[in-house]
N, CA, C and O of each residue as an XYZ file, in Angstrom:
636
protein
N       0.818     -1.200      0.000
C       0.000      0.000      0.000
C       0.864      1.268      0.000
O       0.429      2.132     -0.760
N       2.107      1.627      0.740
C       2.829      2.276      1.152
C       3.473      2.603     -0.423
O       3.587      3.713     -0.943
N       3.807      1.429     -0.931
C       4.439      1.643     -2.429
C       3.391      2.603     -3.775
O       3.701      3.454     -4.609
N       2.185      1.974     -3.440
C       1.314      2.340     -4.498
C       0.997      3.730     -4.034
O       0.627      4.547     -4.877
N       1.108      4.085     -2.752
C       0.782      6.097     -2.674
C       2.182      6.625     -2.867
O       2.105      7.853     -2.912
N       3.224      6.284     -2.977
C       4.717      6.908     -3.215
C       4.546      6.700     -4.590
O       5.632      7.072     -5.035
N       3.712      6.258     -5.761
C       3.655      6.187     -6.649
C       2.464      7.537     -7.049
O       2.692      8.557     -7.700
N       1.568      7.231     -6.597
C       0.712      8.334     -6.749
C       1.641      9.437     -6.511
O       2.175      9.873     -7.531
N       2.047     10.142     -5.101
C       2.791     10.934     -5.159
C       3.487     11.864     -5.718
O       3.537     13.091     -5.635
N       4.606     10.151     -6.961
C       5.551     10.771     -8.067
C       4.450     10.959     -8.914
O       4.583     12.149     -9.200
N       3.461     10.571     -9.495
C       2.700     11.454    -10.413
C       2.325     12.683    -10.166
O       2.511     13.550    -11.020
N       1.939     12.872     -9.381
C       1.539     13.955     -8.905
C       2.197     14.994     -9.371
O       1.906     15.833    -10.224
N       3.553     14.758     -8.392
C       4.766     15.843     -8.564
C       5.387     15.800     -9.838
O       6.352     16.563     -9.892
N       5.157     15.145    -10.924
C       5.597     14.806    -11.715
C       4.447     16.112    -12.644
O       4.750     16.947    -13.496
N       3.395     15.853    -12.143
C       2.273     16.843    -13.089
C       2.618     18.410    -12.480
O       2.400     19.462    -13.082
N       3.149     18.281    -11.273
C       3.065     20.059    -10.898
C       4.255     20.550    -11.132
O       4.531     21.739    -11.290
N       5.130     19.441    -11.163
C       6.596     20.162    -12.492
C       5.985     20.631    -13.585
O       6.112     21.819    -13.883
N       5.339     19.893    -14.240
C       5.389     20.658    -15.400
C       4.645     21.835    -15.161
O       5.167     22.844    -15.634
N       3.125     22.067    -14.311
C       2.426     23.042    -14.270
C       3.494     24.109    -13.436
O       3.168     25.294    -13.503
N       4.500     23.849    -12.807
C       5.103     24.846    -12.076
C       6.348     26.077    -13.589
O       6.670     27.247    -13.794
N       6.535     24.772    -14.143
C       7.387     25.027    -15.617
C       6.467     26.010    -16.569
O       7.006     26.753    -17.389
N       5.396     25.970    -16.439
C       4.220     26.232    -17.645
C       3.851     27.414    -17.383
O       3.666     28.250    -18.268
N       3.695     27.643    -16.137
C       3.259     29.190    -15.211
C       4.407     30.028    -15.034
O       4.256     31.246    -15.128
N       5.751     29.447    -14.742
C       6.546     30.259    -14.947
C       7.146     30.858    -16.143
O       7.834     31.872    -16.257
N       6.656     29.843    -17.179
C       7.127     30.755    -18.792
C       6.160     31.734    -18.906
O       6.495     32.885    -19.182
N       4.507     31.302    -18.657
C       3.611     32.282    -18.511
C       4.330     33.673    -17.758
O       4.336     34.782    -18.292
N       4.591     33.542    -17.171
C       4.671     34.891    -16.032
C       5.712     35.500    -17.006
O       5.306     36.267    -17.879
N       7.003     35.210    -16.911
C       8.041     35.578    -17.800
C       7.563     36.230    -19.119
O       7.659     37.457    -19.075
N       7.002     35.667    -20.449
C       6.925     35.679    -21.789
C       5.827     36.780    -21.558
O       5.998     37.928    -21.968
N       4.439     36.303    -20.734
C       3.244     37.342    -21.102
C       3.144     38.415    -19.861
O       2.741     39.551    -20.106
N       3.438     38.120    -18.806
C       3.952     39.045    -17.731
C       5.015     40.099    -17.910
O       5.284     40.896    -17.012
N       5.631     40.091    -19.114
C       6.496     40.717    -19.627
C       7.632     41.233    -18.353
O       8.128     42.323    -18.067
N       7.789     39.245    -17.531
C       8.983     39.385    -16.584
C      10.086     39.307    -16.960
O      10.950     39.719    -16.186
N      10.534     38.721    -18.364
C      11.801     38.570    -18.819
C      12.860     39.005    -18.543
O      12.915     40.232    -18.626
N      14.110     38.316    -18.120
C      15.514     38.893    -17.935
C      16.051     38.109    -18.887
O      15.581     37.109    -19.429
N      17.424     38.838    -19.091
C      18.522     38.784    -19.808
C      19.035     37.323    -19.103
O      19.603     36.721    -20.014
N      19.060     36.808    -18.328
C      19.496     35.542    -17.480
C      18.398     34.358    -17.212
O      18.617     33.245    -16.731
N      17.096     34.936    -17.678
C      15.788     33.599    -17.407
C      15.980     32.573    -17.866
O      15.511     31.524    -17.426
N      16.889     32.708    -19.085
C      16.961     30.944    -19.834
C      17.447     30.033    -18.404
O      16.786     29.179    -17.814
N      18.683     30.486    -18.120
C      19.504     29.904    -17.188
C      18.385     29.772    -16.250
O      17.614     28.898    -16.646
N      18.029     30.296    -15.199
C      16.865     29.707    -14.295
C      15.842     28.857    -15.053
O      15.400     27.967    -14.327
N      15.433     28.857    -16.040
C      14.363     28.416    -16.841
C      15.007     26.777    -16.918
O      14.595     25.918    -16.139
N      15.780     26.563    -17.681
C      16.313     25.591    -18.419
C      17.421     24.590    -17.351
O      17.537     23.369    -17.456
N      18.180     25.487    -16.313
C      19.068     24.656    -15.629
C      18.214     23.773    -14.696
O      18.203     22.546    -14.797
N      17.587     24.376    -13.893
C      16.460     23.454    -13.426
C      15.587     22.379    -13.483
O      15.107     21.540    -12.720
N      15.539     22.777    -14.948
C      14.860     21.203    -15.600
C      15.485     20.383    -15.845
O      14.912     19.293    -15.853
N      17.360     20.397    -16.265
C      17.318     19.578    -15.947
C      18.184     18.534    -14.660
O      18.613     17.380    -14.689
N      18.168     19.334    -13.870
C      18.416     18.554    -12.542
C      16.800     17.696    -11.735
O      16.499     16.748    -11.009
N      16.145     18.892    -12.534
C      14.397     17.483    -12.146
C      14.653     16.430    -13.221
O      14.699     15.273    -12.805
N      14.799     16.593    -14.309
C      15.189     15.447    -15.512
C      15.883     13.932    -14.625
O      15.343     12.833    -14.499
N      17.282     14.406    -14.105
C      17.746     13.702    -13.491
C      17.241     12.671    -12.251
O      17.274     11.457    -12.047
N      16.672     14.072    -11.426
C      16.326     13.611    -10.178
C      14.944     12.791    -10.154
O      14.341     12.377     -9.163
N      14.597     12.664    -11.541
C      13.152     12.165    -11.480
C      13.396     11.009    -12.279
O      12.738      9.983    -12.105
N      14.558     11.121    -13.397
C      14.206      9.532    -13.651
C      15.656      8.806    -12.930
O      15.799      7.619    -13.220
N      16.303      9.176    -12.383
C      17.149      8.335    -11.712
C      16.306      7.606    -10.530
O      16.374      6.409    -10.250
N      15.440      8.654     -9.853
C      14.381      8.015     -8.716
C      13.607      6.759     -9.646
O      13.546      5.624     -9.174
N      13.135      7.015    -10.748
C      12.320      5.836    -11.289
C      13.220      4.885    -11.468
O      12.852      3.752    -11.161
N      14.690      5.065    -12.027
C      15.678      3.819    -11.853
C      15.649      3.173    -10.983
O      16.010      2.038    -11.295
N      15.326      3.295     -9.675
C      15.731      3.039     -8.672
C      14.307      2.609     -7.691
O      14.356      2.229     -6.522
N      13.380      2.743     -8.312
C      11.971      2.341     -7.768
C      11.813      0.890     -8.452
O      10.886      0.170     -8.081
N      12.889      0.365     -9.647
C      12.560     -0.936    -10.443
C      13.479     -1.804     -9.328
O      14.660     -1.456     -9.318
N      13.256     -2.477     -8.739
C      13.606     -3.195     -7.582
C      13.688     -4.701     -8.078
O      14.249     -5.585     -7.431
N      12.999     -4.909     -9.431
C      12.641     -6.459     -9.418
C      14.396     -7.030    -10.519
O      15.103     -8.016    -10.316
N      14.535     -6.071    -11.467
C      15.957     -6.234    -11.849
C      17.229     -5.733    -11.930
O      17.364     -4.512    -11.855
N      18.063     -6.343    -12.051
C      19.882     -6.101    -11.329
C      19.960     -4.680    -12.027
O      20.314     -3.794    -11.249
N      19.697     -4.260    -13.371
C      19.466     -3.353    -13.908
C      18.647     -2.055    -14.079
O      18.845     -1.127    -14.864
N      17.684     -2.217    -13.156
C      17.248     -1.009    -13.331
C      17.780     -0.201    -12.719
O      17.150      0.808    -13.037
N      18.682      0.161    -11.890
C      19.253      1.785    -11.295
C      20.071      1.959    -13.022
O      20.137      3.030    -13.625
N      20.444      1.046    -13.375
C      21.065      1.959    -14.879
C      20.366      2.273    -15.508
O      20.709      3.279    -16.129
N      19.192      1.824    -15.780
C      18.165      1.911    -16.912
C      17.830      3.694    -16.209
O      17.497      4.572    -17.004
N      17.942      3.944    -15.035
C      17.522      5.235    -14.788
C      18.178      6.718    -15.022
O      17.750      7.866    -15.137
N      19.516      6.033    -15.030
C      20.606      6.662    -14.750
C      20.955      7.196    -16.955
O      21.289      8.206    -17.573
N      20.543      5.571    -17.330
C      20.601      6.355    -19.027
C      19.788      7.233    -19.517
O      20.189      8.202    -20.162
N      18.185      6.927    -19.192
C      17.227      7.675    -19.203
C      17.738      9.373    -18.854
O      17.555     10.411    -19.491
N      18.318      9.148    -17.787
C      18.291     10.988    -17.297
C      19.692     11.514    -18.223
O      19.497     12.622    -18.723
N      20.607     11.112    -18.432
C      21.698     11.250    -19.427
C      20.819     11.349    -20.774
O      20.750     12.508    -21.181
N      20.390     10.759    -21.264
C      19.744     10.830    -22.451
C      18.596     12.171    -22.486
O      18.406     12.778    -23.540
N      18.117     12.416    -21.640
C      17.033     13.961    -20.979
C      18.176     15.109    -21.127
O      17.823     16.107    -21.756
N      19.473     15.086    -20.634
C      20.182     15.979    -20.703
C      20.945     16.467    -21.849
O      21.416     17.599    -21.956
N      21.040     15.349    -22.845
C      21.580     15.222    -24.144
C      20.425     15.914    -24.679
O      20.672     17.087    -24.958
N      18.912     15.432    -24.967
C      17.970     16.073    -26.199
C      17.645     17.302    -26.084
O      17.075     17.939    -26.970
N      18.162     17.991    -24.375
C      18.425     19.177    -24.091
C      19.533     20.314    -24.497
O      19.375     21.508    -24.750
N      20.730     19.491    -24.465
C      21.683     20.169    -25.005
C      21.544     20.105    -26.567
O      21.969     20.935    -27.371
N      21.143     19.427    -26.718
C      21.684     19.932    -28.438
C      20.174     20.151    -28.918
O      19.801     19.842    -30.049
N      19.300     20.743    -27.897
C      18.044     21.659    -28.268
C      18.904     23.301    -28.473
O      19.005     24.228    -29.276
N      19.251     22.978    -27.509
C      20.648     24.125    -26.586
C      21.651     24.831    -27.523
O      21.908     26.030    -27.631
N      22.083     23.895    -28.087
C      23.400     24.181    -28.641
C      23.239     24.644    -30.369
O      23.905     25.424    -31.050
N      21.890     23.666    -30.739
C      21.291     24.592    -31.953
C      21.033     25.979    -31.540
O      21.844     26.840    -31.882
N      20.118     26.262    -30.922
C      20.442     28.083    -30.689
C      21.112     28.318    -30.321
O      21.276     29.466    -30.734
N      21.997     28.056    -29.571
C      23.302     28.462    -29.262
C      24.233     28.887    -30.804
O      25.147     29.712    -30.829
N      23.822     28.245    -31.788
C      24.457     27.977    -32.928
C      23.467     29.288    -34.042
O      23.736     29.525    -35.220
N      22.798     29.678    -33.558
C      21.594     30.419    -34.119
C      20.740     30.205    -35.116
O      20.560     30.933    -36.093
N      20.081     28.940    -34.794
C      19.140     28.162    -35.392
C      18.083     27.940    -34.439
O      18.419     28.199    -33.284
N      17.155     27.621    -34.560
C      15.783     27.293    -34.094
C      16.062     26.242    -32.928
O      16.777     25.261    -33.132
N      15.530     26.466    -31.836
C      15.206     25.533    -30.967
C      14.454     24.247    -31.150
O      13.240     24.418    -31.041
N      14.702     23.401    -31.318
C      13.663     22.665    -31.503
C      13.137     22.064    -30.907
O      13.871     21.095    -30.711
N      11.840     21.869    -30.169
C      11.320     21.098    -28.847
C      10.842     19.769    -29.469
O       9.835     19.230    -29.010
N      11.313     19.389    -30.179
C      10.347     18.222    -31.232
C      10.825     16.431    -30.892
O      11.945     15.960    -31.092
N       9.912     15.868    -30.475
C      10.324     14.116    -29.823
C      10.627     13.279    -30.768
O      11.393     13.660    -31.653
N      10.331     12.542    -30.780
C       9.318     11.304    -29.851
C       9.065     11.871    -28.304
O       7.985     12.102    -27.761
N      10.342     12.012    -27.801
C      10.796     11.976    -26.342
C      11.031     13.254    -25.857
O      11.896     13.438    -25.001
N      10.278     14.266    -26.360
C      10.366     15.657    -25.332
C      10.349     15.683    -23.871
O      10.192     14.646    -23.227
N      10.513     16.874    -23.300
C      10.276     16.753    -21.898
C       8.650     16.542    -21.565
O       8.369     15.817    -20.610
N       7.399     17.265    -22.464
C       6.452     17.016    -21.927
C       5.521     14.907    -22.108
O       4.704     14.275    -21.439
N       6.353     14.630    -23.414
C       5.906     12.930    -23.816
C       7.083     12.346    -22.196
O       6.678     11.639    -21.273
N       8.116     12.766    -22.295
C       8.767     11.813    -20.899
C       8.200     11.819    -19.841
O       8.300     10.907    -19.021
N       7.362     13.074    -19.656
C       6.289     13.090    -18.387
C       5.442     12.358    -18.269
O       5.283     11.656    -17.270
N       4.556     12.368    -19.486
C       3.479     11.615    -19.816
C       3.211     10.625    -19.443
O       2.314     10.311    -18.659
N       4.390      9.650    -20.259
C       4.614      8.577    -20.201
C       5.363      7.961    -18.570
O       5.206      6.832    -18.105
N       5.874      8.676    -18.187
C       6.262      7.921    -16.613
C       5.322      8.164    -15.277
O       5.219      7.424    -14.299
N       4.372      9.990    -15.648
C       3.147      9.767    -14.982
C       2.597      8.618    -15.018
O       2.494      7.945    -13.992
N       2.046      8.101    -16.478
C       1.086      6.816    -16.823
C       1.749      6.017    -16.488
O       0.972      5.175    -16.939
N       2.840      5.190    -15.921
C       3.429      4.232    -15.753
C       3.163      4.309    -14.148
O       2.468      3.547    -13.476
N       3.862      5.366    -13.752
C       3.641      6.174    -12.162
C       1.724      5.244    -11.581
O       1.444      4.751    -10.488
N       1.125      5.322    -12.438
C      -0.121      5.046    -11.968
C      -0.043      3.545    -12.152
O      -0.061      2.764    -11.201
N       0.057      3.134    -13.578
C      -0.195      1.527    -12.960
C       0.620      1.627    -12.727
O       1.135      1.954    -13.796
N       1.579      1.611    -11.828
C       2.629      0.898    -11.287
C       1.529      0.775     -9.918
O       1.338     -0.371     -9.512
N       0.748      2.003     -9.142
C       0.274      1.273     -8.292
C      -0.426      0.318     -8.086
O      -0.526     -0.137     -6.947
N      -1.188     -0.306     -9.314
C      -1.933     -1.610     -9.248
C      -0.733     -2.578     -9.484
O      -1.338     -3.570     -9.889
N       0.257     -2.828     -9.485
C       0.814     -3.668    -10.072
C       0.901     -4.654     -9.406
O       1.162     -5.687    -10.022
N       0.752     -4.724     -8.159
C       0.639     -6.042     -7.188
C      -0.120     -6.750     -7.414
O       0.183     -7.927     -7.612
N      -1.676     -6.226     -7.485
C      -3.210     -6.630     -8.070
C      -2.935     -7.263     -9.337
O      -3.368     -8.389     -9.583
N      -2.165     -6.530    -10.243
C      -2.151     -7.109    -11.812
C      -1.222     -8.293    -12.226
O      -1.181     -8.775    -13.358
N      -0.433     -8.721    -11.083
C       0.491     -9.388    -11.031
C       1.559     -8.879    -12.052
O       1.920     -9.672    -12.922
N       1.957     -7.946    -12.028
C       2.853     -7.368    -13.300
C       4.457     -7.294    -12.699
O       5.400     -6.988    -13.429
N       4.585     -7.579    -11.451
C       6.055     -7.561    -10.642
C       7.028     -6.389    -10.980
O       8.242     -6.531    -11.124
N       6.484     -5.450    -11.066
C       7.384     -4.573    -11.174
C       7.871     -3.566    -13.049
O       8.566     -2.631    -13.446
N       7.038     -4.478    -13.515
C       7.853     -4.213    -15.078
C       7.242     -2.619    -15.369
O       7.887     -1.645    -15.757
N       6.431     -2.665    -15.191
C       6.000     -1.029    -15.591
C       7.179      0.115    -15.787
O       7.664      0.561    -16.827
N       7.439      0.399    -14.518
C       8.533      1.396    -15.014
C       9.414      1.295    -15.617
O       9.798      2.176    -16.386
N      10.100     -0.016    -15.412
C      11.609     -0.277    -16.624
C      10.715     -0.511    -18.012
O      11.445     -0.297    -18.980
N       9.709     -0.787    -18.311
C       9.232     -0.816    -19.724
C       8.993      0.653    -20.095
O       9.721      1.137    -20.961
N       8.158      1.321    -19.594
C       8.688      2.772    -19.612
C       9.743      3.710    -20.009
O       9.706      4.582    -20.877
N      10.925      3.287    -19.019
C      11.838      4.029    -19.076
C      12.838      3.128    -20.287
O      14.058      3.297    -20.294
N      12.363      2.461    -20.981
C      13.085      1.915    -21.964
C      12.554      2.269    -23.496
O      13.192      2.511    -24.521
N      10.955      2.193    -23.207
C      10.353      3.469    -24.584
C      11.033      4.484    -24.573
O      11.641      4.680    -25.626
N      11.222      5.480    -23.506
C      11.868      6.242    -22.875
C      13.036      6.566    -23.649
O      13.201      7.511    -24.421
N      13.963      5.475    -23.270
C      15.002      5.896    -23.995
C      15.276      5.124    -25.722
O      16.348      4.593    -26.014
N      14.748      5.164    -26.155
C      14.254      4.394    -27.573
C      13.885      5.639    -27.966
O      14.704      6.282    -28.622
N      12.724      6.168    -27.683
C      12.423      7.359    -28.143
C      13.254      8.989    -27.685
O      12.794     10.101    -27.944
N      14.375      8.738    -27.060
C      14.939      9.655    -26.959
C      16.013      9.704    -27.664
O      16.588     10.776    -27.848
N      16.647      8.051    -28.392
C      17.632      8.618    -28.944
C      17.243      8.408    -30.390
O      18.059      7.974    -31.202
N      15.924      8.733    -30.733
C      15.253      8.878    -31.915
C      15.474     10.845    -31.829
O      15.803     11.630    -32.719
N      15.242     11.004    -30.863
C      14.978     12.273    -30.768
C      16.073     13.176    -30.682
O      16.074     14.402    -30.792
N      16.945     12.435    -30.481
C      18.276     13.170    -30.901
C      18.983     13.296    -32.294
O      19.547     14.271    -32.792
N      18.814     12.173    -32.724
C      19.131     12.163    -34.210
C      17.996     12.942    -35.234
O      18.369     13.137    -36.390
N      16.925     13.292    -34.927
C      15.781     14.107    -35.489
C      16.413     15.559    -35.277
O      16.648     16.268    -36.255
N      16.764     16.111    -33.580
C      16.570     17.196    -33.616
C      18.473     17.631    -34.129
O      18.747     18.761    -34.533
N      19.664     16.406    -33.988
C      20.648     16.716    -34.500
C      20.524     17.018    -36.462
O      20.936     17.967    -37.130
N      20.104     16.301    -36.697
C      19.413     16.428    -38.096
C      18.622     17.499    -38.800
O      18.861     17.969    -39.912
N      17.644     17.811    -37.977
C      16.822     19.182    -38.217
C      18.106     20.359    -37.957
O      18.050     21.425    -38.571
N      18.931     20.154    -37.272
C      19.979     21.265    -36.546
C      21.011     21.792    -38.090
O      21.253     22.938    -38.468
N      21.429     20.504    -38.688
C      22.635     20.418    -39.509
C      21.659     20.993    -40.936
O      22.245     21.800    -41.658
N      20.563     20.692    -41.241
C      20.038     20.788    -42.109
C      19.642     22.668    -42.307
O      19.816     23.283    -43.359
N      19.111     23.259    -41.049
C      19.148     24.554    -41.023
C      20.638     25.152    -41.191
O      20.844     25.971    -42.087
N      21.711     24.727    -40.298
C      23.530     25.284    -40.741
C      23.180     24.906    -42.223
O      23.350     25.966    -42.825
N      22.902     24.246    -42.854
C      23.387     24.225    -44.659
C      22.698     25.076    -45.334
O      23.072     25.494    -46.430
N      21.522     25.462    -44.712
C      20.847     26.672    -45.549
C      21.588     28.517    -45.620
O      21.456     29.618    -46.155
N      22.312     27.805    -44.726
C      23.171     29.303    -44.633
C      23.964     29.605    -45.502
O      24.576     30.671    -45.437
């Protein structure tokens, strides 16, 4: 029982990241709060939750020898489709927020896992939820790197 509300929980908090993320671009962009330094608060933050949220799901898969890595690639792989979101504008090309595996589909998808995972005792499912998850997860993230490295190189040649 104890497991299945620490699951609820991470959904939860998992949904008011993003609504906490969503209100603060609000405030910034149409509040016309903008600073010269918001990216950096904006962007560094996310991703140390990136980390801290799927390394915790690494580490909630208890049933194999592998899942603290499976968590640990997942959040490496969050920090990668970030940087070279990053490093294209950095490069002065378009940001591109575009997946499989964005930050808002990685939510999605580990909220929805986040939930059945609490039936999973009932469903007899032993645990697999989240490492199946966090393995779409990273399938679709390093789809999403080669898309948004691709979209990146393709705008540099138009120059």
């Amino acid at each position: 029982m104890a497991r299945s509300m620490l699951f609820l929980a991470a959904a939860g908090c998992i949904q008011l990241r993003l609504l906490c993320n969503m209100l603060d671009g609000l405030v910034a962009v149409e509040g016309g709060k903008r600073t010269v330094f918001g990216e950096i608060f904006n962007d560094m933050p996310d991703r140390f939750a990136d980390v801290a949220i799927l390394v915790g799901a690494g580490y909630s898969i208890a049933n194999y020898s592998w899942g603290h890595e499976l968590g640990w690639v997942a959040a490496t792989l969050a920090v990668i489709t970030a940087y070279i979101r990053l490093l294209g504008g950095s490069m002065g090309v378009t940001q591109y927020f575009l997946g499989p595996m964005a930050k808002p589909h990685r939510m999605a998808l580990l909220t929805g896992a986040c939930v059945v995972s609490m039936f999973e005792n009932y469903l007899g499912m032993g645990g697999k939820t989240i490492a199946l998850a966090l393995i779409i997860m990273i399938a679709g993230m390093l789809v999403t790197c080669v898309r948004r490295t691709l979209r990146i190189v393709a705008d540099l040649k138009k120059r």
